[in-house]
N, C-alpha and C positions, 0 to 999 in steps of 0.2 A: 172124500167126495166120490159120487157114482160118475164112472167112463167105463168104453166099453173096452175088452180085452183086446180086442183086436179088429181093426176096421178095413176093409178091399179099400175104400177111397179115402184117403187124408184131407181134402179139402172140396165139399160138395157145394152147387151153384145153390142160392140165396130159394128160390121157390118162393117168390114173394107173390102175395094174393092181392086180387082185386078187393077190398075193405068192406063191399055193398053186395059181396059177393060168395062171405065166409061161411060156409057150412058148419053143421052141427055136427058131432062126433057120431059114428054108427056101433062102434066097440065101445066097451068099459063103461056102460051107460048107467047098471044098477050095481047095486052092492054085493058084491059076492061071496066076501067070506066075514066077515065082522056081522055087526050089528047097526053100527051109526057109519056113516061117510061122509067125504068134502067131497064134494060135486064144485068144478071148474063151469059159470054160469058164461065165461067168453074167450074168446081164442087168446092163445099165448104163446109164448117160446120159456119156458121156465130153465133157467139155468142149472146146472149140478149144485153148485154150493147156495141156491135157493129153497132146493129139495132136501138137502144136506139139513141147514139149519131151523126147517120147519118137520123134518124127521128125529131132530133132538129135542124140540120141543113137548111132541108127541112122546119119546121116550122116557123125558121126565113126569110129564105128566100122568102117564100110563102107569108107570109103577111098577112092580116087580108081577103084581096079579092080573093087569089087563095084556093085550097084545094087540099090534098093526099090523097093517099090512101099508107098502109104499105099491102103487099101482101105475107108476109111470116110468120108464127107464132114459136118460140122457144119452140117444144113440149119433144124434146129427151133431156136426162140429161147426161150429164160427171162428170166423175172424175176423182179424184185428187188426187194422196198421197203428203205427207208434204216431205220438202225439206230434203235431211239426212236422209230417211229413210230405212232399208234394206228391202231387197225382201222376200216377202213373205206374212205373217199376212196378209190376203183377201185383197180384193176389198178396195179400197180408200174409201174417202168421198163424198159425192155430192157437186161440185164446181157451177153449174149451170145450163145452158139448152143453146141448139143451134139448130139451125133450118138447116135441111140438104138443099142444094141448087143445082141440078143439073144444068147444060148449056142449056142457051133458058128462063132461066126462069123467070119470070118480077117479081121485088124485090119490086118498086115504081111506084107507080102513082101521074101523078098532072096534075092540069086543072085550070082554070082560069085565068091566067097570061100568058103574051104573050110569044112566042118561043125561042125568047132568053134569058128570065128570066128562063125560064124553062129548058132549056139547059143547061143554067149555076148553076141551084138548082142542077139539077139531078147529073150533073158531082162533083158539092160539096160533096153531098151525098157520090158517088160513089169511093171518095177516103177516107172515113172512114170504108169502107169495103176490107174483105183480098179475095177479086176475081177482075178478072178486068172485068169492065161492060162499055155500051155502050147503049147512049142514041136513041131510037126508038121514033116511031109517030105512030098515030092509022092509 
């Protein structure tokens, strides 16, 4: 699973948004090195082993002759308190890391395989992740 090598802060505050109030991504918006893309159509927090097991999907499917690209990196960290626990005694534990994902924002790339292999990789992909997305062309 993707983490980052080395982080200045181990446990960062939550950054939580107003819901009526979420913007749309200004980066990563078209497709830049493939052909076909997953475009992220709403805000998210995707976890590592969400991106993990829809980047093996893509692998299998891609084959030895196409190639991806993964275009999102898991850099913020969450936490977790344990199950039963009462309120209070600080901050949890570090459970992992998740990549925040605004709307517009291209998740995947692939090139080498034809449009509907690619179509049907992407859309694989695209239901191991919790946003719903929607496959683009350059």
């Amino acid at each position: 699973m993707l983490f980052p090598k080395k982080v200045k802060y181990r446990k960062w505050q939550t950054m939580r948004r107003n819901p009526k109030r979420v913007g749309v991504a200004t980066r990563g918006l078209t497709v830049a090195f493939g052909s076909y893309g997953l475009k992220a159509l709403g805000p998210a927090r995707i976890r590592s082993n969400q991106i993990e097991s829809a980047r093996k999907v893509l692998s299998r499917s891609v084959g030895k002759t196409g190639r991806f690209w993964v275009r999102i990196f898991p850099d913020m960290p969450y936490t977790s308190k344990p199950a039963e626990v009462k309120l209070g005694k600080g901050k949890g534990d570090l459970a992992g890391y998740v990549a925040p994902v605004l709307a517009g924002r291209v998740i995947f790339e692939v090139d080498g395989i034809g449009e509907a292999e690619s179509r049907e990789a992407l859309r694989k992909a695209g239901t191991k992740l919790p946003v719903k997305t929607k496959v683009v062309s350059r």
